[in-house]
C-alpha positions, -999 to +999 in steps of 0.1 A: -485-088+316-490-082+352-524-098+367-544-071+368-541-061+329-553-100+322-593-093+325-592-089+289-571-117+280-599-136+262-617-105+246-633-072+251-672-071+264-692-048+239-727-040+242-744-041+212-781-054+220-766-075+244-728-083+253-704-100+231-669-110+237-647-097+208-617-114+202-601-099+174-583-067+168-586-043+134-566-017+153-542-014+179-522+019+189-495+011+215-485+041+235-466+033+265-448+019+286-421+032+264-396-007+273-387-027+244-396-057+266-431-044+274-439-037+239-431-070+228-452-085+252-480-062+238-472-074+207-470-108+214-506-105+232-522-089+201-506-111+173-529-139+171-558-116+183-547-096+151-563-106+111-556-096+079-561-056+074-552-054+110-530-020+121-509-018+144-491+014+153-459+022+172-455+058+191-422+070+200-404+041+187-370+060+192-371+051+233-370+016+226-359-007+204-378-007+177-358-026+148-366-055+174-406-055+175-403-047+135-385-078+126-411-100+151-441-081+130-425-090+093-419-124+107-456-126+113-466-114+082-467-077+085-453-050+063-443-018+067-468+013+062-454+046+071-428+056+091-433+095+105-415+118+106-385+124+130-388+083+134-411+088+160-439+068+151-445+038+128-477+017+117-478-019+097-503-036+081-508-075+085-509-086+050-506-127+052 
């Protein structure tokens, strides 16, 4: 990541009563930069940030290449939810 997209590198601030630092990520819709070498950084940022039940989905994963990022996510214990129509986006679950 460049330096400027590292302020949330150890969580998010949420105020809730006062500010926490969350950490961990249920959801997380990547939408551009459309590079398969940007996405897999993105991916690589969220994996450990990710539990089980955690989402991630792909949009318009026919600019880059996609068969890439999918065999990193299976080999991190993700599977396959739905792919949509026109193979333009996809979403996986992390099950282990």
């Amino acid at each position: 990541f460049p330096s400027h997209d590292n302020r949330f590198h150890d969580g998010v601030p949420v105020y809730d009563g006062g500010k926490q630092i969350l950490n961990h990520y249920a959801l997380v819709f990547f939408d551009g930069p459309h590079d398969t070498l940007s996405i897999l950084n993105e991916v690589l940022f969220f994996l450990p940030r990710s539990r089980i039940g955690g989402v991630f989905v792909f949009d318009d994963i026919q600019t880059y290449q996609h068969q890439l990022i999918e065999q990193v996510l299976f080999s991190q214990g993700f599977k396959a939810i739905e792919v949509g129509p026109q193979q333009r986006k996809a979403s996986y679950e992390k099950i282990q």
